[in-house]
BAFI-3210 file (N, C-alpha, C; in Angstrom, 3 decimals, decimal comma, padded with zeros to 6 digits):
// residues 272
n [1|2|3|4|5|6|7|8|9|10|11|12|13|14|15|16|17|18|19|20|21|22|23|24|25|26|27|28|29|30|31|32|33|34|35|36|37|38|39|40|41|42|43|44|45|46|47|48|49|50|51|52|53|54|55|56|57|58|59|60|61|62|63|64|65|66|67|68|69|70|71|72|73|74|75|76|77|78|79|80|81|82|83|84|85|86|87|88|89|90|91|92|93|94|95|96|97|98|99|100|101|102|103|104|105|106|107|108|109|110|111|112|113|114|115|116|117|118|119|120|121|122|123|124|125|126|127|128|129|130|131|132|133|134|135|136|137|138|139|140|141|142|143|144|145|146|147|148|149|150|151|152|153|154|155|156|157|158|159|160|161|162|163|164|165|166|167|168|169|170|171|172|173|174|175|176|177|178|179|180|181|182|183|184|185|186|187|188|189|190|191|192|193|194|195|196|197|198|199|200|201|202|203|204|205|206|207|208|209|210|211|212|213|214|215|216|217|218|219|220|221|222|223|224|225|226|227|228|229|230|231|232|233|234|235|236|237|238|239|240|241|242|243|244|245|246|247|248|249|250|251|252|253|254|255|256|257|258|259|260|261|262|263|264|265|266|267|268|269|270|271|272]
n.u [035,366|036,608|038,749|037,440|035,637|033,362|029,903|026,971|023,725|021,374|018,082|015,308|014,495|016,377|018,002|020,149|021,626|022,777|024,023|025,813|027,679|028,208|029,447|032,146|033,072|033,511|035,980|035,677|035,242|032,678|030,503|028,282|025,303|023,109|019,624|017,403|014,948|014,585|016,291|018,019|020,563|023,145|026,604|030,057|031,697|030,983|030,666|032,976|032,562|030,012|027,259|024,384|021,364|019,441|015,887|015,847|018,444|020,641|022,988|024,521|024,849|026,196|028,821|029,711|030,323|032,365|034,426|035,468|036,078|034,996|034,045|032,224|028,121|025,955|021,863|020,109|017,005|014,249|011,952|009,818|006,724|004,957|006,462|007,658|005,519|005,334|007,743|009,878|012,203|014,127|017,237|019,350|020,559|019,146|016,501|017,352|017,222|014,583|013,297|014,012|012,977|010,737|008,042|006,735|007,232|008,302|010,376|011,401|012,585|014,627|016,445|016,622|018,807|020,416|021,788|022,299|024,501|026,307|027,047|028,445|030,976|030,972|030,526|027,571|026,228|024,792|022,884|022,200|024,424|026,006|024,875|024,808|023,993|021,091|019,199|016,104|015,243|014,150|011,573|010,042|010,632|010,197|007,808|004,734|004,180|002,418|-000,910|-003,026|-004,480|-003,609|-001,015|-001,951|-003,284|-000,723|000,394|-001,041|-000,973|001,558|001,779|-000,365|001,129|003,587|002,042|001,201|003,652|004,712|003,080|004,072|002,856|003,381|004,470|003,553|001,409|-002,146|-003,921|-007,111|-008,540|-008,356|-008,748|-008,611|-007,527|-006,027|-003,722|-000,624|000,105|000,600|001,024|002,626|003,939|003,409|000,777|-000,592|-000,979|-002,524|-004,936|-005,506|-005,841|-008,160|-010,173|-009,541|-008,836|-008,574|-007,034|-005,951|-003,187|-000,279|001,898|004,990|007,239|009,491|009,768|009,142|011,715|013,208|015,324|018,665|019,642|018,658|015,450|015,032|013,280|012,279|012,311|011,608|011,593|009,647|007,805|006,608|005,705|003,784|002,317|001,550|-000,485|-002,315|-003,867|-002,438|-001,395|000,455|003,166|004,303|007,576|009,058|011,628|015,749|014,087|015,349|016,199|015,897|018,771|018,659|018,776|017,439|014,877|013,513|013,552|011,862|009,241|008,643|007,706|005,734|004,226|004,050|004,176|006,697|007,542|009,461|008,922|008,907|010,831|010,316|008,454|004,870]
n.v [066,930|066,393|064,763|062,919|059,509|059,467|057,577|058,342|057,518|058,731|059,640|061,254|065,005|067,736|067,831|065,424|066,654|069,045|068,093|066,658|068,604|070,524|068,239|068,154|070,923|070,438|069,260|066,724|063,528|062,645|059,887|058,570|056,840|057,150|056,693|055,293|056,856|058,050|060,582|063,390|062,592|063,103|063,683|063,890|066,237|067,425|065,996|063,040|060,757|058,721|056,385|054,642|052,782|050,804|050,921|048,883|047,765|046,478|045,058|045,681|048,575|048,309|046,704|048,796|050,878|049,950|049,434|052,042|053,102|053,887|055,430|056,179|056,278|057,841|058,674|060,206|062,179|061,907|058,975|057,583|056,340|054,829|053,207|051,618|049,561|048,815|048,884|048,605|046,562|043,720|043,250|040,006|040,169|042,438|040,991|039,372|040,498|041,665|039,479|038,879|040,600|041,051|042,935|045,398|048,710|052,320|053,150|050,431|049,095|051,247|051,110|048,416|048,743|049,965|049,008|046,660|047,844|048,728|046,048|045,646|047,039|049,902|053,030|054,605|057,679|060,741|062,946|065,584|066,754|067,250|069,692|071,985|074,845|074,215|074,004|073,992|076,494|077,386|079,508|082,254|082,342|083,444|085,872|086,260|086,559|083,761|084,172|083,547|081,682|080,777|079,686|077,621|075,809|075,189|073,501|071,879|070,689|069,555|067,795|066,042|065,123|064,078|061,614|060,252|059,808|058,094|055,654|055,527|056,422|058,985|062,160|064,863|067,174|068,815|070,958|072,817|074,885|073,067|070,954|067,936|068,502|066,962|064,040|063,312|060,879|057,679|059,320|061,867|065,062|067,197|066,617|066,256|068,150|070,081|068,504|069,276|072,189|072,108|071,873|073,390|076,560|079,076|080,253|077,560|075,603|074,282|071,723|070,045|067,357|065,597|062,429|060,395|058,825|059,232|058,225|059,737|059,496|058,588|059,002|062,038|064,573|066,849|070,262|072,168|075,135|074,325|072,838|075,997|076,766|075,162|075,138|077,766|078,119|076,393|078,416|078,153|079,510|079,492|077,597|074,948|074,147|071,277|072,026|071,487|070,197|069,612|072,520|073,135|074,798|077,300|080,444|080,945|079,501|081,059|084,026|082,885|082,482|084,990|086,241|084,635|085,138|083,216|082,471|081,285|079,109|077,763|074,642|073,782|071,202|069,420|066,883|066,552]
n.w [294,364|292,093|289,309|288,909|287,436|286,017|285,556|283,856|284,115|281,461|281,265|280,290|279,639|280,950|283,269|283,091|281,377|282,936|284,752|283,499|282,883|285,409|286,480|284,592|284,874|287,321|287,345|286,689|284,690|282,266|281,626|279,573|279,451|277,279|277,299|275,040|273,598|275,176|276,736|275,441|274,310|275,247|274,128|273,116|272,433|274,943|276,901|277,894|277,095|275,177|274,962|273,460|275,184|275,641|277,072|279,864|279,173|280,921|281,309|279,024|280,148|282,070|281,340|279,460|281,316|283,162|281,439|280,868|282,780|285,143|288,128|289,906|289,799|288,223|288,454|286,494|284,973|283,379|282,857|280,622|282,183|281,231|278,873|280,173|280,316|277,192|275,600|276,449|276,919|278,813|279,343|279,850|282,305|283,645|283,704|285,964|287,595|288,272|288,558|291,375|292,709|295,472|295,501|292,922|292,046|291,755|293,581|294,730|292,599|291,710|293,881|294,080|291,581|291,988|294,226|292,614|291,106|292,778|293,898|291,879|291,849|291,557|292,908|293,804|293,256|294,452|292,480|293,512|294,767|293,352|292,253|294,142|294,105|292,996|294,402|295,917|298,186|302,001|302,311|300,589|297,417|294,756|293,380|295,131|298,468|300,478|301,861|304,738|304,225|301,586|302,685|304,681|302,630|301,509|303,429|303,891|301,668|301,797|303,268|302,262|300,055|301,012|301,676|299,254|298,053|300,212|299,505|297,086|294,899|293,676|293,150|293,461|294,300|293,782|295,452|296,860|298,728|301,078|299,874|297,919|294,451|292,382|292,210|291,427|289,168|287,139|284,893|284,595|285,942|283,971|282,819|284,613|285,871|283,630|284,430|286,469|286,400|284,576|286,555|289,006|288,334|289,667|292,445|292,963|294,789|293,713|294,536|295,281|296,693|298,699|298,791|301,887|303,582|301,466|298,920|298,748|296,537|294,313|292,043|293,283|293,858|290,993|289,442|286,376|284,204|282,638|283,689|285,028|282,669|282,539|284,068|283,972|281,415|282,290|284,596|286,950|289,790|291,932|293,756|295,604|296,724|298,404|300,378|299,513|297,158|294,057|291,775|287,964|286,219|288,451|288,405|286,122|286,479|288,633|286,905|285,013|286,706|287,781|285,623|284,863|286,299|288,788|292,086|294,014|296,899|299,042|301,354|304,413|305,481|307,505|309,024|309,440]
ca.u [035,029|037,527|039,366|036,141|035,324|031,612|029,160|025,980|022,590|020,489|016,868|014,823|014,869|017,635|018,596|021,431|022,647|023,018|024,741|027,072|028,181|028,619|030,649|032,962|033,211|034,337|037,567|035,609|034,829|031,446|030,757|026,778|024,557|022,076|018,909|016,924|013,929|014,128|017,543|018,335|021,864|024,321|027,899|031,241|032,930|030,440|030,777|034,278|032,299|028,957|026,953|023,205|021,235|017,643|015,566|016,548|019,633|021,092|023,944|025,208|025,255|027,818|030,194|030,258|030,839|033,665|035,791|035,397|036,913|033,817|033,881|030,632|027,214|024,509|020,838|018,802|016,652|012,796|011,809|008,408|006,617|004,170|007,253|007,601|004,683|004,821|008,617|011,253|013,143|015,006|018,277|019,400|021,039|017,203|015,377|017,546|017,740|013,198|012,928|014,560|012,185|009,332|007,295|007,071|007,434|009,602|012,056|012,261|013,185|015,903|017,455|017,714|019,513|021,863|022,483|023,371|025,570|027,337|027,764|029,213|031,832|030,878|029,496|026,541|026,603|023,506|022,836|021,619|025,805|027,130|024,432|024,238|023,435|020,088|018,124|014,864|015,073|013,362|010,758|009,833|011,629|009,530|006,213|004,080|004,193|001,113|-001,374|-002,956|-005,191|-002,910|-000,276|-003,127|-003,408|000,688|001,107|-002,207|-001,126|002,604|001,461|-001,019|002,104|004,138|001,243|000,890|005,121|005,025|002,448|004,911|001,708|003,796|005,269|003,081|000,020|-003,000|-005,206|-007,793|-009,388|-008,453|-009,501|-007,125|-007,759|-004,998|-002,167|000,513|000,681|001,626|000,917|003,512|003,322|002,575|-000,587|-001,830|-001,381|-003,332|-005,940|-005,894|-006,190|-009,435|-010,566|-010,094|-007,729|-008,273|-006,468|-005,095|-001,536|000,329|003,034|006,047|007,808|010,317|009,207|009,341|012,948|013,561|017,550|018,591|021,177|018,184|014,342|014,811|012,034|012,831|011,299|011,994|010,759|008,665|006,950|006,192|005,023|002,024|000,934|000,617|-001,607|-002,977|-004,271|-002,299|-000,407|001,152|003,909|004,767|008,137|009,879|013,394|016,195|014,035|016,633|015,365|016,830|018,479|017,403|018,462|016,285|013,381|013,138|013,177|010,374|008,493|008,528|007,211|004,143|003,398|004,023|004,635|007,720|007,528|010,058|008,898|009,531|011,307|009,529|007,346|003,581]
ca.v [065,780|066,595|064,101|061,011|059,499|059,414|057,476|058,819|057,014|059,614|059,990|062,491|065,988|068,631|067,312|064,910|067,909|070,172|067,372|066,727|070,605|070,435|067,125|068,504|071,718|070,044|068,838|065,262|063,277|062,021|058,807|058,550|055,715|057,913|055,857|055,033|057,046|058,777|060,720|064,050|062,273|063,674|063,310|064,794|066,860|068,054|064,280|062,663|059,562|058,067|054,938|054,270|051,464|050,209|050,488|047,427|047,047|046,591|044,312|046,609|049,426|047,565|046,421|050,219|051,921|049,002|050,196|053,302|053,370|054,729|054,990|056,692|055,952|058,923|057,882|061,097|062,217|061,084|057,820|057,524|054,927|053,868|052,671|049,991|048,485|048,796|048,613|047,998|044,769|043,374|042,096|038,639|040,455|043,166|040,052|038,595|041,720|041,661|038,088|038,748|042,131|040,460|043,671|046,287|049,971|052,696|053,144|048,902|048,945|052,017|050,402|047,258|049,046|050,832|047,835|046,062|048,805|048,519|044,844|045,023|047,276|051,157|053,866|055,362|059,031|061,385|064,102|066,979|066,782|068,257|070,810|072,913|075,683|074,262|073,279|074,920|076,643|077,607|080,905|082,759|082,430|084,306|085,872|086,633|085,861|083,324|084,772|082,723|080,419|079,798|078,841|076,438|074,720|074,445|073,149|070,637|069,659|069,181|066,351|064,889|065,188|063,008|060,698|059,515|059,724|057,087|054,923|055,377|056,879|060,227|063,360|066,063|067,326|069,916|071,324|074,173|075,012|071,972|069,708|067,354|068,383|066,205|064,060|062,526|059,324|057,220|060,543|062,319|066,390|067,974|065,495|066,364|069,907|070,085|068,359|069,812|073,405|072,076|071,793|074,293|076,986|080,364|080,160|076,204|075,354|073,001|070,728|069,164|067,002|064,865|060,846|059,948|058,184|058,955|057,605|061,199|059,281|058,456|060,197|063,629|065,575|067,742|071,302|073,241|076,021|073,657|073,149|076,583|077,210|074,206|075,729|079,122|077,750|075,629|078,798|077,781|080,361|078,856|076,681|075,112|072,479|070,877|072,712|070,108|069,569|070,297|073,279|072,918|076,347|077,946|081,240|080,869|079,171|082,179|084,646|082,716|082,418|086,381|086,619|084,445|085,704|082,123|082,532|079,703|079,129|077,145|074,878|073,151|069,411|068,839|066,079|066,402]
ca.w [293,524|291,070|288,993|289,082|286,453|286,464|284,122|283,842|283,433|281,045|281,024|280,023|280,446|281,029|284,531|282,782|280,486|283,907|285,696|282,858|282,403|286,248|286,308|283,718|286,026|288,797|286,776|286,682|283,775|282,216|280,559|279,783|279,146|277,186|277,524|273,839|273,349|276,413|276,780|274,441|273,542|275,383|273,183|272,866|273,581|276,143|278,086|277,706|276,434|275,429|274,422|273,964|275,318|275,152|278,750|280,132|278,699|282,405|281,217|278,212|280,701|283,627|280,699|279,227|282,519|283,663|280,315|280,705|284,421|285,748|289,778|290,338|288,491|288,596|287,960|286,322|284,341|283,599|281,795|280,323|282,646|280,101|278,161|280,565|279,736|276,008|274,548|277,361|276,698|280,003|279,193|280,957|284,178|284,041|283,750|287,039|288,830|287,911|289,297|292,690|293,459|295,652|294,735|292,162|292,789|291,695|294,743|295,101|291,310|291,574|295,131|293,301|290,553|292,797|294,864|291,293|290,503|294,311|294,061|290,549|292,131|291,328|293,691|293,396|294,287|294,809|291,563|294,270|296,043|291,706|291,852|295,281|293,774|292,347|295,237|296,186|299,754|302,490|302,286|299,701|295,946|293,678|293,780|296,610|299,548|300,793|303,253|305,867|303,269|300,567|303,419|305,112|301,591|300,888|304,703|304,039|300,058|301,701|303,781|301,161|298,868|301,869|301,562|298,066|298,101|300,768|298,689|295,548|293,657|293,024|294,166|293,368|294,317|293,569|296,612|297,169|299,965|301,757|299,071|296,657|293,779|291,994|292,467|290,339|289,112|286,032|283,872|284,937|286,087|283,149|282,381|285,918|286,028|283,206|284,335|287,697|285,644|284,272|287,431|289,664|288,593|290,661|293,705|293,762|295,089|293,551|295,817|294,881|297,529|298,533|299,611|302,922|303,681|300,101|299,009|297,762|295,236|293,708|291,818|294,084|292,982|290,010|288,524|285,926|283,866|281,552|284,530|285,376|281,852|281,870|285,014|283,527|281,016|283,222|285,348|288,477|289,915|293,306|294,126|297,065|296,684|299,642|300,644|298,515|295,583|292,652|290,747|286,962|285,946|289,136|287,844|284,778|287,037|288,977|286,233|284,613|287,341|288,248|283,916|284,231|287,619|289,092|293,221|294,318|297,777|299,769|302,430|305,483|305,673|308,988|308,370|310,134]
c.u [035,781|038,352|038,554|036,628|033,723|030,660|027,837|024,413|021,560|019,546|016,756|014,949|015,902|018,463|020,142|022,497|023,666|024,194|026,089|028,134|028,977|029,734|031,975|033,555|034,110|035,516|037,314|035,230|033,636|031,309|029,049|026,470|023,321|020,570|018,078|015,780|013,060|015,181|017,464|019,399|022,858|025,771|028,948|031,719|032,003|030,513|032,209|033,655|030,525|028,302|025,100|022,593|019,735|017,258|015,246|017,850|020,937|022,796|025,047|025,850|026,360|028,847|030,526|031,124|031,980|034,930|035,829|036,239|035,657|034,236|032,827|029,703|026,284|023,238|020,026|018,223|015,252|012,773|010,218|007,875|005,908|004,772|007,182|006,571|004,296|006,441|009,875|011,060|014,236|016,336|018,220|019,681|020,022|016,694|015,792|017,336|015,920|012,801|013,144|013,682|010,938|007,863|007,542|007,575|008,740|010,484|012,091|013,061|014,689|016,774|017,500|018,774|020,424|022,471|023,028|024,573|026,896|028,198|028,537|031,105|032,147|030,045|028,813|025,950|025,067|023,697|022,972|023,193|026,335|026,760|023,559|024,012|021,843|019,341|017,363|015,016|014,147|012,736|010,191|010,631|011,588|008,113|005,833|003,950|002,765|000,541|-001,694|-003,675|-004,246|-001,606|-001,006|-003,076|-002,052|001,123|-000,071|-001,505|000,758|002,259|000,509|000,484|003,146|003,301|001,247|002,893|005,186|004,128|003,146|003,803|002,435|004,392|005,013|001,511|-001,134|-003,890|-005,442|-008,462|-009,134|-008,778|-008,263|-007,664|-007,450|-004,388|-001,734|000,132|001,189|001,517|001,574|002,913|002,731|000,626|-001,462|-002,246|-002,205|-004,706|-006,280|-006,838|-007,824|-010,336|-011,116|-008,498|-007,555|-007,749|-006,097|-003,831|-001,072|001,493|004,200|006,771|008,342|009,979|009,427|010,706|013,162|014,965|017,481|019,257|020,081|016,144|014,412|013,758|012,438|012,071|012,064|010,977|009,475|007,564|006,027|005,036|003,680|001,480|000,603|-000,638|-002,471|-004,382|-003,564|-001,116|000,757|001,973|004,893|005,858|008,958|011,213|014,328|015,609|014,964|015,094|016,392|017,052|017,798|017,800|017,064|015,143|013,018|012,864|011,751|009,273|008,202|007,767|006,018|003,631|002,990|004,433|005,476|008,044|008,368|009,121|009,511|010,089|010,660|008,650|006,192|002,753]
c.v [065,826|065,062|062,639|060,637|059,037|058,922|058,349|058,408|058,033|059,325|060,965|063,734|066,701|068,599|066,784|066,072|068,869|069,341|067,390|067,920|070,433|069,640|067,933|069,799|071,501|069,418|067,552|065,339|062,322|061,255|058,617|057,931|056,429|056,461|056,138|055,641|058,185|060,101|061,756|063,368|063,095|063,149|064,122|065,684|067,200|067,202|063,560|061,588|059,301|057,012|055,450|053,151|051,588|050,603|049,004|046,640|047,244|045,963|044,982|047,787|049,434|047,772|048,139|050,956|051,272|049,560|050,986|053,750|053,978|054,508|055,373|056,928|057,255|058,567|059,788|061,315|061,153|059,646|057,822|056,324|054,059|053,072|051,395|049,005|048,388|048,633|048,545|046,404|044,609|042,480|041,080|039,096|041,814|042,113|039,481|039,575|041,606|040,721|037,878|040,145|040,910|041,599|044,643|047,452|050,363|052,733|051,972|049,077|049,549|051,949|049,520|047,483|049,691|050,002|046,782|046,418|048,507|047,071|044,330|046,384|049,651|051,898|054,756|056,495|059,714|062,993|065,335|067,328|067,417|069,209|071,511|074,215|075,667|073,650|074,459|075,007|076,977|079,181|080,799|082,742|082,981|084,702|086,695|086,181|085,233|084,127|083,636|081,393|079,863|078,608|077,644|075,241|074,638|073,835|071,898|069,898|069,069|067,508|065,097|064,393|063,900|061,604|059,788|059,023|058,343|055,865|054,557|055,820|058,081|061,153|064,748|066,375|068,948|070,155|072,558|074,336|074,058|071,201|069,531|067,628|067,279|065,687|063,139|061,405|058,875|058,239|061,567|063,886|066,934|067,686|065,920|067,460|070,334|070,006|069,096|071,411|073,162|071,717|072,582|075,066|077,923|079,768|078,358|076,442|074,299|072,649|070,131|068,516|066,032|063,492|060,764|058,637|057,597|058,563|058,944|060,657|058,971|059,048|060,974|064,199|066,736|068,766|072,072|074,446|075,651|073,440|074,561|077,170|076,331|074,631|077,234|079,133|076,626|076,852|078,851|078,780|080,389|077,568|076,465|073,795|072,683|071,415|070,842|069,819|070,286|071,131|073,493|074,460|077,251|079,657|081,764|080,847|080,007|083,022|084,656|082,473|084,077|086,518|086,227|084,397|084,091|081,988|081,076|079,876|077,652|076,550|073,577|071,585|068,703|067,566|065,926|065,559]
c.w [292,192|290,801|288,564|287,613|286,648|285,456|284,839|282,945|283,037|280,403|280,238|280,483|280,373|282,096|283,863|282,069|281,605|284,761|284,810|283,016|284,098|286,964|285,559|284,742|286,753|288,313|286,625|284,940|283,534|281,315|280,666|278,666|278,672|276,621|275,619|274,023|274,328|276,629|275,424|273,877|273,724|274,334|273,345|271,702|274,395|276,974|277,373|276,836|275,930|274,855|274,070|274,023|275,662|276,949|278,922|279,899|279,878|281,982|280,335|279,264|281,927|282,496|279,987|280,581|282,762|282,283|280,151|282,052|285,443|286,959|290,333|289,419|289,616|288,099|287,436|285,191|284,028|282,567|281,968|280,856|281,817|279,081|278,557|280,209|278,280|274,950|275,055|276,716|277,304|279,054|280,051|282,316|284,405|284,402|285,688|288,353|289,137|288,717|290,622|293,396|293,566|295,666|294,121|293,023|292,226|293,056|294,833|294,163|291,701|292,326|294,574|292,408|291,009|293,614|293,727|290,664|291,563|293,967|292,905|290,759|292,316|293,000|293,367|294,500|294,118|293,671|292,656|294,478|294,340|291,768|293,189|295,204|293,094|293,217|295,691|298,023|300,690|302,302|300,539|298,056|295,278|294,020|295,224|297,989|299,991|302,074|303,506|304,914|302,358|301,718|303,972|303,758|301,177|302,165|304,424|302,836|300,722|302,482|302,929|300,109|299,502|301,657|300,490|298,015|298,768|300,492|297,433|294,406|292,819|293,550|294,057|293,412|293,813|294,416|296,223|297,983|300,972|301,137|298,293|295,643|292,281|292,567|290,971|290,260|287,581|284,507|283,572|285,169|285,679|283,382|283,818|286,210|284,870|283,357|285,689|287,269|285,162|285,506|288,264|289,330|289,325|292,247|293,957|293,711|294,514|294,388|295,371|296,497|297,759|299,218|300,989|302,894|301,974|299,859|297,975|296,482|294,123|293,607|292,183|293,311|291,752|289,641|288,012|285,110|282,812|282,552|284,946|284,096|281,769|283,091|284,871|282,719|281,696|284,111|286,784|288,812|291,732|293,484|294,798|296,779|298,296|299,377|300,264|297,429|294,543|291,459|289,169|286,510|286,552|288,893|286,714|285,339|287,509|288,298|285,794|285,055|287,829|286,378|284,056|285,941|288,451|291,009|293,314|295,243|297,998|300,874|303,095|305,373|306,890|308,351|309,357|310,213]
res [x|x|x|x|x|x|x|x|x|x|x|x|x|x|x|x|x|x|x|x|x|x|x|x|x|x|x|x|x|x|x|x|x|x|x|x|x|x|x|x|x|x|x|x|x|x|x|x|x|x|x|x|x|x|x|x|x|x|x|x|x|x|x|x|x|x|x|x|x|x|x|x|x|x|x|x|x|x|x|x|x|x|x|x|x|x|x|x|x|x|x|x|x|x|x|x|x|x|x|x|x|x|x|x|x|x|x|x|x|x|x|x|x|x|x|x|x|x|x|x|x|x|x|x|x|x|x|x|x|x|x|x|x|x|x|x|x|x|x|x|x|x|x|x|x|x|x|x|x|x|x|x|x|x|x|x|x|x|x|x|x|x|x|x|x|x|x|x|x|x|x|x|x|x|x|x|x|x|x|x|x|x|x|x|x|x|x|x|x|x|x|x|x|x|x|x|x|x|x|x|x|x|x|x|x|x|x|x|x|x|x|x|x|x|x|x|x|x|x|x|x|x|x|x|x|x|x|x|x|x|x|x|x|x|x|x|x|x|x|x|x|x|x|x|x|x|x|x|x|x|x|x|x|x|x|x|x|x|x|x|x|x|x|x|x|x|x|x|x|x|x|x]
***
């Protein structure tokens, strides 16, 4: 993948930072649309280029990437959903792209926005294909290995986790014993693992997993070590993600998961 030129729509998070570094790597170059409010602010010299633009500012972000030469748009990094309903402002070609979705939902939204991107002439490539060294595999990662119960509750919370995924509620869950204790939704991980922690923390699993006929080019499930730290204080000392979820700094994630005694179990893609 050497030689691209690659914009880069940046969220939240350290995902866009990792992608950039990696882009650059690969002998490509990065042009990033660091998003307003959301987005550390990637800049140069670490990205050949960058801009920032409001969420919604759909129309700003075509005409940047088009003078820039862009040929492939990357989507990562988190956006605060509660934003949307409190200080997004759709440009004219958001508002048109808004008016033509006959229902909500993140994955309609982010396939409309990748099919806007297509038909305005760019391709839109898949984050996980820069960084194959940061995907979570199969088995064991860190930690202990599950005996026959904790496995029972990361083979039960993986299918609840499929469940709410293919509802669009979320992509992470909290079981114990066979019970949900949690799942995700417009609160994002932290906010749940929290509350899950006040719940039930000895022995629950938490879940991460990937949607049912998810488009990898776009949300993939993400974890990093900020994660592992709100489920130390949380209490929760198990975690089960689907093989492919991108682990950020999976050197690092591992380390800090062997520190706060955090087990990171790989599992299966099968779907039950």
């Amino acid at each position: 993948m050497s030689g691209l030129r690659v914009g880069l729509i940046a969220g939240g998070g350290t995902l866009p930072g990792l992608l950039a570094d990696s882009i650059r790597q690969a002998g490509s170059e990065c042009y990033v649309a660091n998003l307003r409010g959301e987005s550390a602010g990637l800049q140069p010299p670490r990205v050949a280029g960058a801009t920032t633009v409001a969420v919604g500012a759909l129309g700003k972000t075509l005409r940047y990437f088009k003078e820039a030469g862009v040929e492939e748009v990357l989507f990562a990094g988190g956006v605060d959903k509660t934003r949307l309903f409190r200080t997004a402002r759709p440009d004219l070609a958001a508002l048109k792209l808004l008016k033509a979705l006959p229902e909500a939902g993140d994955d309609r939204l982010l396939r409309a926005l990748a099919t806007t991107f297509e038909n305005e002439g760019f391709r839109v490539g898949a984050p996980v294909d820069w960084l194959p060294e940061h995907r979570a595999t199969l088995g064991r990662m860190a930690g202990r290995a599950p005996d026959a119960k904790r496995s029972a509750d990361l083979a039960f919370g993986l299918r609840i986790a499929h469940g709410i995924g293919a509802l669009e509620i979320g992509q992470t869950v909290v079981v114990r014993k066979g019970c949900v204790v949690a799942v995700e939704a417009v609160e994002g991980t932290d906010a749940m693992l929290r509350r899950a922690g006040s719940l039930a923390k000895r022995g629950a699993v938490v879940v991460k997993a990937i949607k049912p006929e998810q488009d990898r080019r776009l949300d993939m499930p993400t974890v990093g070590s900020g994660t592992l730290e709100t489920m130390a204080s949380a209490g929760l000392k198990w975690l089960g993600l689907e093989a492919g979820c991108i682990i950020l700094d999976k050197p690092q994630f591992l380390a800090d998961a062997k520190r706060l005694s955090v087990a990171v179990i790989g599992l299966s893609t099968e779907r039950t």
